[in-house]
N, C-alpha and C positions, 0 to 999 in steps of 0.2 A: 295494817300490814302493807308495806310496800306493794307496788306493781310491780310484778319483772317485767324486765321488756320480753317484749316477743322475737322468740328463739329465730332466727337465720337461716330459711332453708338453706342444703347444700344442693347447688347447682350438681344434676347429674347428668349425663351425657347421655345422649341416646344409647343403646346397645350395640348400633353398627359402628358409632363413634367410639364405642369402648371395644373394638375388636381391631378396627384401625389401628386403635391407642396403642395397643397392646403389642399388634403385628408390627409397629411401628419399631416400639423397644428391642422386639425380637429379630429385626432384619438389622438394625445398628449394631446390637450385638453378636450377629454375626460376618457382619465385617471388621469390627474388631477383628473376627476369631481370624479369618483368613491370612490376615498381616502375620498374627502372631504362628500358624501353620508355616507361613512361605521360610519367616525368621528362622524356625524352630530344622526345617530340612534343611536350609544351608546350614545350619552350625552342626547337624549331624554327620555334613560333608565334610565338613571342616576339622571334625573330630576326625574322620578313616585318614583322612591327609596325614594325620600323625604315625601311622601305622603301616601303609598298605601305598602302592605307586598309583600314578595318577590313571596310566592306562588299563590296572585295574578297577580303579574306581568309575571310571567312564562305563566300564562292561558291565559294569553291576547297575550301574543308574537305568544304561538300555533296557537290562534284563528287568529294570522293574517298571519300564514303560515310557520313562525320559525321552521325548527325543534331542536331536543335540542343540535345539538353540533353549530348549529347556536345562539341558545339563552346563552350558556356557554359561548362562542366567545366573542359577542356585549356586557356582561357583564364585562368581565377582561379587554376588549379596556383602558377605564381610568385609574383601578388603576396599571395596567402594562405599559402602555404608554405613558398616557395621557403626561406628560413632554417630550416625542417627537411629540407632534401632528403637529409642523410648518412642520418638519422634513417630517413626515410620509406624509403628503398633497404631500410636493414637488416631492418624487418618485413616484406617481402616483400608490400605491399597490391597490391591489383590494383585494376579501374578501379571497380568499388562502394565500396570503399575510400579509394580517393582522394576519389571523387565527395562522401561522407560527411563525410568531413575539410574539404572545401571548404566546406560549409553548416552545419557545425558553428560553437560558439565557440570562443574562445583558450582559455578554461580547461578544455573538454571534450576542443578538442587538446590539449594539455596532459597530461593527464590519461592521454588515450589512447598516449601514448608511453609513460608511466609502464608502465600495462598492459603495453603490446606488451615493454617492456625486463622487466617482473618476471616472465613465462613463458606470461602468461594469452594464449587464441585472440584474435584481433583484426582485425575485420574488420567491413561494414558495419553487421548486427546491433549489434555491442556500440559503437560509434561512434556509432548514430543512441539508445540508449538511455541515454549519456552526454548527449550534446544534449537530450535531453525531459528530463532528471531529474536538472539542474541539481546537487541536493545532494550527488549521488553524486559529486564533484567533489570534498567533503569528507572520503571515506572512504579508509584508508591504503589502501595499494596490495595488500597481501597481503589485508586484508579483500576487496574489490572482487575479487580472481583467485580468492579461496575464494566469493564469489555468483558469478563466473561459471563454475565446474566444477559449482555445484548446476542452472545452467541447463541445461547439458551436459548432467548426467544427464536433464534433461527430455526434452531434445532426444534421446536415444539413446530414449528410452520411444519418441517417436513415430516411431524409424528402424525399431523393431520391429513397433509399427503396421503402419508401410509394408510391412515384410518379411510382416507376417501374409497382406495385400493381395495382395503377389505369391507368397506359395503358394495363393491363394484361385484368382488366373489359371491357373498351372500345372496343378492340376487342373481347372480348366473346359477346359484345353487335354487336357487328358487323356480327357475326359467327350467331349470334340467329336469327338476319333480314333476315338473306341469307335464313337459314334454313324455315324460316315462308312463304318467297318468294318463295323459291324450292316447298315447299309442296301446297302453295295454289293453282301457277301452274299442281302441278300434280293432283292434285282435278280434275281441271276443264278440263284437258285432258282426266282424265278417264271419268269424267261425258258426254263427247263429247262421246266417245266412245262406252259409252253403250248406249247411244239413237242411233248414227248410226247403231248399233248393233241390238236393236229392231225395228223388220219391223211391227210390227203394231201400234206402233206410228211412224214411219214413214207415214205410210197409210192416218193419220190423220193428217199430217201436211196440210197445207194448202202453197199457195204462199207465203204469208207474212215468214211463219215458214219455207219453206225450203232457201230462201233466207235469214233467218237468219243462217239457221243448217249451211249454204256453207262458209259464214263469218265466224262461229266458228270455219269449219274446216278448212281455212286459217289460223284463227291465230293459230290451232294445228302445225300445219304445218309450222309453221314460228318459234313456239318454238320446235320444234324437230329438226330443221338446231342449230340453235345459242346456241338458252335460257341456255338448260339444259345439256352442253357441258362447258358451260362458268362458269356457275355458280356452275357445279358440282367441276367442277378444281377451283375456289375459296373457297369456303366448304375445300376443302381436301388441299388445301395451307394453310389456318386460322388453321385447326384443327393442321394440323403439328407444324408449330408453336406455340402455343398453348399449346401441351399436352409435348413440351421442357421445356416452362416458369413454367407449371403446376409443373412437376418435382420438379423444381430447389426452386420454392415459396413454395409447399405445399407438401414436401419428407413423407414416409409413407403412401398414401393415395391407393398406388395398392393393394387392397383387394380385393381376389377372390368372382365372383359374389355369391357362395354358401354362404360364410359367412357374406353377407351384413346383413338377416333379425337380427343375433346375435349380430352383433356390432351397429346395430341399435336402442336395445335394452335400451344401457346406453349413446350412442352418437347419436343423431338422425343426430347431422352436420358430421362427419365422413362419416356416411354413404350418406349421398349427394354429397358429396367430392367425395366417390371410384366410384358412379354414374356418376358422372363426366366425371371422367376419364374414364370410361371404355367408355363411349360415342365418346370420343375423339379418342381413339384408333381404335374406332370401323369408324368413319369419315374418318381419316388419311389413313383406307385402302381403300376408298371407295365404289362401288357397290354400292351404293344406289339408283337408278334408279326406284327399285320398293316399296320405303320409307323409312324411317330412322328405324331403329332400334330400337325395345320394346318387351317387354316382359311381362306379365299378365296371369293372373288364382287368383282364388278366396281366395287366399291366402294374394298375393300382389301384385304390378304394377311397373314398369318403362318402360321410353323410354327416348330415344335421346333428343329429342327436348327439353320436360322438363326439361332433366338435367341441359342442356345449358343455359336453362332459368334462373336455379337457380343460376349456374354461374355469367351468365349476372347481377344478381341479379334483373332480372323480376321475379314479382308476381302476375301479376294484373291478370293474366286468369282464369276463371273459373273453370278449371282442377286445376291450379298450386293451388290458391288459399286452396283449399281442402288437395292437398298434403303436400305444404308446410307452414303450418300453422304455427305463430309465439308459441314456445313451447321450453323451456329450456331445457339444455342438462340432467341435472342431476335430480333426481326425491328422491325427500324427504317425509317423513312420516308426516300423517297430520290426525289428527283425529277431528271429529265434534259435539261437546257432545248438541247441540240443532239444530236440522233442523228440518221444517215445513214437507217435505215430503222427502225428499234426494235428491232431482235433485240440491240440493247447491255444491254436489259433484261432478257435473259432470263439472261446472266452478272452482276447484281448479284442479279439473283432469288433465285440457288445460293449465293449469299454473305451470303444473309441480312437482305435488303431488301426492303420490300413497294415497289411502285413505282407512286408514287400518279399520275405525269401522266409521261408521254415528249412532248417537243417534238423535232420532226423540221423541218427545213427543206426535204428532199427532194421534188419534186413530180414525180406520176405522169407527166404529159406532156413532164416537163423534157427540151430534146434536148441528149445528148450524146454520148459519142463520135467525138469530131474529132481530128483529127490534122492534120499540114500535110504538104505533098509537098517534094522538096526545091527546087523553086522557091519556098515558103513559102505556096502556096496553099490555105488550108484546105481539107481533102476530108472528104467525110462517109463512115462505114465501113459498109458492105453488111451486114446480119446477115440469115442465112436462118432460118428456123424447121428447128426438128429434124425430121430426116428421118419418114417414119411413113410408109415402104414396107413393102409385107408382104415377112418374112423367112419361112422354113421354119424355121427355129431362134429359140425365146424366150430373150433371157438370162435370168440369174438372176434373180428378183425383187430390186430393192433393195429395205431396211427403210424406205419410205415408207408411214407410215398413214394415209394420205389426205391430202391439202394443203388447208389451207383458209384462210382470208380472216384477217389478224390486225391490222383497222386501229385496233380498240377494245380489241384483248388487254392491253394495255399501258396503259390508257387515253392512245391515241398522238394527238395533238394537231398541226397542221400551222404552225406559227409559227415566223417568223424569230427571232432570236435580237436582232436592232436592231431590232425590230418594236416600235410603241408597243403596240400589244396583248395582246404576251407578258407582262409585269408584273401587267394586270389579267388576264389566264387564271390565270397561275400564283397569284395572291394569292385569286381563288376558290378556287382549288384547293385551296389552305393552308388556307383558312377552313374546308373541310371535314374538318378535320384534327381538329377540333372543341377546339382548342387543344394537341396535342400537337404535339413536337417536329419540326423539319425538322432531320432526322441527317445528309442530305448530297443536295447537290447537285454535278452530274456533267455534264461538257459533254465535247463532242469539238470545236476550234475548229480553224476553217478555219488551211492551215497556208502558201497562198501567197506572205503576207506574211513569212516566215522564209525562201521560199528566195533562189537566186539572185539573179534579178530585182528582188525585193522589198524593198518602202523600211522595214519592220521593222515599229518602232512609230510611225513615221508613217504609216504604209499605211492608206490609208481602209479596205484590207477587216479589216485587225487584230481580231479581237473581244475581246482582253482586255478594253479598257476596260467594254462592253457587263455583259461578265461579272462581272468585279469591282462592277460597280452592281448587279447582281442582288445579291452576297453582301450589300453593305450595308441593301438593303432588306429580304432573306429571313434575314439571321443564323440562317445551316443551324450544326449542331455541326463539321461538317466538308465539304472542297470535295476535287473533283479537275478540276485541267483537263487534256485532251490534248492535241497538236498535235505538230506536224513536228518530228524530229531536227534541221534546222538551227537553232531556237529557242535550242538551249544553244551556239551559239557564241560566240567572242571577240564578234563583230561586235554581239549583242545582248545583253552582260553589264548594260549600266547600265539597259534596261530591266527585264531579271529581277530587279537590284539593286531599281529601284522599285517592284515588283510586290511582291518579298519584303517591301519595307518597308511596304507599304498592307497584305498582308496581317497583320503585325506589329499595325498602327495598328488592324485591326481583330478583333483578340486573338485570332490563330491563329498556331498551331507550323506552322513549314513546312518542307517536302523538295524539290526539286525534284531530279531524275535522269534518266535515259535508260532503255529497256528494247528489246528485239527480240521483235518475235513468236516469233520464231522459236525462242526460249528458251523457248517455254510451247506446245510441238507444232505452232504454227502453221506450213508447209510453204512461209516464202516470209521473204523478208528486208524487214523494215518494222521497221527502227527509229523510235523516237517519242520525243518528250520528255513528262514527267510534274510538273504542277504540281500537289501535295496539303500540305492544312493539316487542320489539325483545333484545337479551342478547345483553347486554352494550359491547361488544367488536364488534358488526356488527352496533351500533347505528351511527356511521359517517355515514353509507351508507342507513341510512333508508328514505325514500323518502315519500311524496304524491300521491296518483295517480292521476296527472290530467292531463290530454287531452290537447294538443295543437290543435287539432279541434274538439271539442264536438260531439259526432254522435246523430244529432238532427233527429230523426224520428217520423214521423205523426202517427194518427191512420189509418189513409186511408195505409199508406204503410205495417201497421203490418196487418189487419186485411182484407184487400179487398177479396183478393182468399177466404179466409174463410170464410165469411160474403156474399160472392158475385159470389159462386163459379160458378154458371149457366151464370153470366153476358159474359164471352167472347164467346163463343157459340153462344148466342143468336144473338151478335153484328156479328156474321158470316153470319149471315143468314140474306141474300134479308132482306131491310124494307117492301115490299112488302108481303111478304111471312110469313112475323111475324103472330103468333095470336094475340088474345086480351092479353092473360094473357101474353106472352111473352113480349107483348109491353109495357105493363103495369109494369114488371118487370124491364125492363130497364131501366125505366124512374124512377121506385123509387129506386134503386143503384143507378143513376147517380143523382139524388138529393140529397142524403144523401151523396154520395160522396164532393158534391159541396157545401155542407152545413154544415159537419161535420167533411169530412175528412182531413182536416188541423190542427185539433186539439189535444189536449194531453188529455187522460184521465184523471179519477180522481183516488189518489191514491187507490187500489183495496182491503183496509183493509177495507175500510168503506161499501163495502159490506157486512162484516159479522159483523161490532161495530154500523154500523149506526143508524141517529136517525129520527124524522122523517120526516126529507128535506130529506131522501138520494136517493128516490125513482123521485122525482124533479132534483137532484143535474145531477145524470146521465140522465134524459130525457133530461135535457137542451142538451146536446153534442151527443145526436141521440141514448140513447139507454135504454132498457126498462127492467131493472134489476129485476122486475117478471116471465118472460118469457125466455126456453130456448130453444126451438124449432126452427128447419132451415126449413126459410124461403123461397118458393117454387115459380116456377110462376105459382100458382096457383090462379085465382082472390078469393079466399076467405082467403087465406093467407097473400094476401095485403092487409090487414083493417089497414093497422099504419106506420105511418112514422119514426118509430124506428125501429134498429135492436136488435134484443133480445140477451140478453148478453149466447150465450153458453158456452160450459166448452170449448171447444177449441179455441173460441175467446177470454177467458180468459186469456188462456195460452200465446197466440201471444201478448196481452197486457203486461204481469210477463215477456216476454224475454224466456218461457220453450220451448225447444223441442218439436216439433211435434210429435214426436214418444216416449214421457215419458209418461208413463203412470199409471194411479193414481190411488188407490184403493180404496172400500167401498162406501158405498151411495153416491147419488148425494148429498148431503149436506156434507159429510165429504170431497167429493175431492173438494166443492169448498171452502172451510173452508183449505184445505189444500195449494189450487193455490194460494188464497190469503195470506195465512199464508207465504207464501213462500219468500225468496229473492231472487231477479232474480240471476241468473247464473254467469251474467253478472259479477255482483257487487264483488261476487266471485274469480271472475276470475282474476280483472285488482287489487285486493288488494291483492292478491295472484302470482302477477307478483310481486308486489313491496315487500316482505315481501321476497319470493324466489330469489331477485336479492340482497336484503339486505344481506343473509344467505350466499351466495354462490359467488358473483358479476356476476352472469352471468345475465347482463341485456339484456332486452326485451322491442320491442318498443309497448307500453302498446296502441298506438293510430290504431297501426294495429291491435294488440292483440283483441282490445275490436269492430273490425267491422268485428270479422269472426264469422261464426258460429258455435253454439255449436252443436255439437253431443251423445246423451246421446247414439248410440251404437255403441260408441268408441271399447267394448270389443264385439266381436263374436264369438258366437259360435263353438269352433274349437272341433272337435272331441275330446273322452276323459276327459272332463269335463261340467258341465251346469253350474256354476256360480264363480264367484272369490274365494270366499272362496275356493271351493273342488280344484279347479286349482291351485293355490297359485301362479302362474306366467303366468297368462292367454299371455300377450304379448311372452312371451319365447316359450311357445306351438306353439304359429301363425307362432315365425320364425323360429321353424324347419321342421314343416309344410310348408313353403315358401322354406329351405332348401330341405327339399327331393322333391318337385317341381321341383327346377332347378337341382339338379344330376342326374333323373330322364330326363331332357331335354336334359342335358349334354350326358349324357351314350348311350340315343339312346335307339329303342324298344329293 
């Protein structure tokens, strides 16, 4: 009987080689998929073309997220392309690619199929450097795929760059843990300390307590051998290191500490950077035994730790968070020709805009607050002032640092928006610009004419027209206007059509869409529509602002301290020990909590337009919009299972500041909170508008979950308000200057 030969193993591939393998299939074929996506939306555009007008069609592509150099794009696909479309599928381009190939020439597309078919990477890069450099149109195809693997290799130089970069982080995040471990140790040795140190709490110790105190002081004692020996000589090993790499990645950043507050001024990252380093410097020599290194007075702050943090690019702390607030470098002019009360200023402020004039139309004496009965009789709504019984019990302090007047913080200005006057304030105002730029202008326009009732853009109150004649006289780099959710309906398409096209005419990119407060932490449902342009040579970079995670926030989370400020107190205290009214207090917070607070409010305009469910509308969700008075544990003050809508629980509803504060009757400041657009709204449209203008982007999903600050600017000797200062920050940091030379010099 024959021999068989001996069977062939089959070569098999590791497992991580066969995952590769596989991921490998599945990422080619999905770029395949993308070409054939980009193809498939232009020819569905191409289809409406036969059907529907083009300025239709443009409103519809907005409405579904397009902006316009994406809808110019998905346009030109066919008749530029279309006869490469097998072509175009097989290299797998995606939408920079395409985009590329549209603005390109025939010979450079051309060319670039070539590429794509003989093996070479292809994609926008090497498409947009075909189009500049025409000759390279001449060179055979294997030449051209052998210059673009030498770019390649460039290109991998600076992926290592990168990589150097992020082992530079990695260990700053390494440096930062030491440092949080060094310190938290040193806490808990000195807190050991000073109780051994107090003999009358010792006195009171008991067995339980001095057989803990004696374990404490073992493990003091164990970390006084090792701990902080070891870890001190790692701190100052990382730092040395460290502040070599710092050098050589980020040269220029040794700025003496005197002159941080001034460079601060126009670079706020700069000035974290020389923080930085000087922290590292200050490590590397060590002595830190009796804590890291800071510095503070009323001026300004650092320390060590945080710098490192920033480094590290940790932010999550409660300290850092305040400090290092997401906030663009550069700071542009921005003027406000409609705000409800001014506090819309203080969310363009965190976004990176100086805010040369707020115009408000709101007036202190204005009466409102009306409603109608359902006989349709207008009635006027009773507001009490807040209670201010003496209680036996103080709530908690809330975080108000004193309220004060903010009519000139903003340099807030009181003009109609159709006013012949407005034109000539605001054209002063420009003047004092001293010929620099108007970056944007930003209105909140009345929104009655978009609802129901309203005749649109024939509506005498309309203010687009008003405002679009502001842009043509002030030609700002970029506009936003606000106004009501119904604005983007069917009903008012051919107006937005001619709005888009005047703004067109007067050479701005435009977006127009929808947002909800409610998407950006605000606690109440206030949809809005949003008209923004910005000048056609920043319109590639104009974005949306939207959230990759919503910051969805209850009423219970905006409103409990305020609503409920006695409730933790109380829950301090023995059940035992409780009174009647105290207990009885508890229990109706902790039901309306349980019953209410999960919810979103309703939006807070129809407090002052409502009709007459609106008194219904809010009792359904816990709260009793006749009534403003804080609720006490007082058992006569618990007759209702609603909380009465205050002007400060208002404000936590609208996103304002605790410490802005409102002028004129109670009917005009709540005419005004609800008038108001949150901050917020401000702010993350005001990220995207400033990142359009400048590219200095901001991650809009941090941006929009810090808090605002309306007393950004304080009081630094020498001046009481913006205007008379004219550089209120410049004053703080030489004030923070003569601080530290002053430290420096010695008494």
């Amino acid at each position: 009987m024959p021999k068989m030969p001996p069977k062939k193993r089959i070569s098999k591939r590791p497992p991580s080689d066969e995952i590769l393998h596989a991921a490998g299939i599945a990422i080619r074929r999905m770029r395949l998929n993308q070409s054939k996506g980009i193809l498939a939306l232009a020819k569905k555009i191409d289809d409406l073309r036969c059907s529907h007008e083009i300025q239709d069609i443009i409103s519809l592509l907005r409405d579904c997220g397009l902006n316009e150099d994406e809808i110019a794009t998905y346009m030109a696909v066919t008749p530029k392309l279309g006869h490469r479309e097998d072509r175009i599928k097989s290299q797998g381009l995606g939408y920079d690619g395409v985009r590329a190939l549209v603005h390109a020439s025939d010979e450079a597309i051309a060319q670039a199929m070539n590429l794509g078919n003989a093996g070479g990477p292809l994609g926008a890069n090497e498409i947009a450097r075909l189009r500049d450099i025409p000759e390279r149109a001449k060179i055979p195809d294997s030449d051209a795929v052998l210059k673009l693997r030498d770019e390649c290799f460039q290109a991998e130089c600076v992926r290592m760059a990168q990589a150097r970069q992020q082992s530079f982080t990695a260990m700053a995040r390494e440096l930062h843990i030491a440092m949080e471990t060094y310190e938290g140790n040193l806490r808990y040795v000195r807190r050991y300390y000073r109780l051994a140190e107090n003999n009358k709490a010792l006195a009171k110790l008991g067995t339980k307590g001095t057989a803990a105190l004696e374990h404490r002081g073992a493990v003091v004692r164990s970390l006084g051998e090792t701990f902080f020996s070891d870890k001190e000589a790692r701190i100052i090993a990382l730092a040395k290191i460290l502040l070599k790499e710092f050098d050589e990645l980020f040269p220029g950043r040794a700025i003496p500490k005197s002159e941080w507050g001034l460079v601060g001024n126009e670079n706020p990252t700069l000035r974290y950077f020389a923080e930085a380093r000087q922290a590292l410097v200050a490590l590397q020599a060590g002595g830190f035994l009796g804590g890291f290194l800071s510095d503070a007075s009323e001026h300004d702050q650092w320390d060590a730790l945080s710098s490192i943090a920033y480094l590290a690019g940790v932010h999550s702390g409660i300290t850092l968070s305040k400090r290092f607030s997401p906030r663009p470098v550069g700071k542009l002019n921005a003027f406000i020709v409609r705000a409800a009360s001014g506090v819309e200023a203080v969310g363009l402020d965190a976004a990176g805009f100086r805010i040369r004039a707020t115009y408000t139309s709101m007036s202190p004496g204005r009466p409102r607050g009306r409603s109608t009965t359902p006989s349709g009789r207008q009635k006027v709504v009773a507001y009490t002032k807040e209670s201010s019984s003496a209680v036996h019990l103080k709530p908690l302090p809330l975080k108000q640092h004193g309220k004060r007047t903010l009519p000139n913080a903003w340099n807030l200005r009181r003009f109609q928006i159709d006013q012949d006057g407005l034109f000539s304030d605001l054209n002063g105002e420009i003047g004092r610009l001293g010929g620099q730029d108007v970056h944007l202008l930003a209105a909140t326009l009345t929104d009655q004419p978009f609802k129901e009732r309203g005749r649109g853009e024939d509506d005498e109150r309309q203010q687009f027209g008003h405002a679009f004649q502001l842009l043509r006289d002030t030609r700002p780099k970029a506009f936003f206007f606000e106004t009501s959710a119904e604005f983007r309906g069917p009903k008012h398409l051919p107006f937005r059509n001619r709005l888009a096209q005047q703004a067109d005419d007067l050479g701005f990119a435009v977006a127009d869409f929808q947002l909800n407060a409610s998407w950006f932490g605000v606690p109440q449902n206030r949809p809005r529509s949003i008209l923004m342009g910005v000048a056609k040579e920043y319109g590639s970079r104009l974005r949306q602002p939207v959230l990759v995670n919503p910051v969805h926030r209850t009423v219970g989370d905006a409103i409990a301290d305020v609503a409920f400020g006695f409730l933790p107190e109380i829950e301090a205290i023995p059940e035992e020990l409780r009174t009647k009214d105290q207990a009885k207090y508890r229990k109706w917070a902790r039901t309306w909590l349980a019953d209410h607070g999960q919810k979103s409010a309703l939006d807070t305009l129809s407090l002052i337009r409502g009709s007459s469910d609106t008194f219904n509308n809010w009792h359904e969700i816990g709260f009793n919009r006749d009534e403003t008075y804080t609720v006490t544990p007082r058992l006569e003050d618990l007759q209702t299972d609603s909380v009465p809508l205050s002007l400060p629980l208002l404000k936590r509803l609208q996103g304002i500041p605790d410490d802005w504060a409102f002028v004129g009757s109670e009917r005009a400041q709540l005419a005004q909170i609800c008038e108001t657009t949150p901050p917020v709204i401000y702010r993350v449209i005001g990220h995207i508008i400033h990142a359009a203008l400048t590219g200095q982007d901001v991650d809009i999903d941090l941006a929009a979950r810090q808090t605002l600050d309306s007393k950004r600017w304080k009081r630094a000797s020498g001046f009481s308000s913006m205007p008379e200062s004219h550089d209120p920050a410049r004053a703080r940091a030489l004030e923070w200057r003569e601080h530290v030379l002053r430290d420096e010099e010695g008494p």
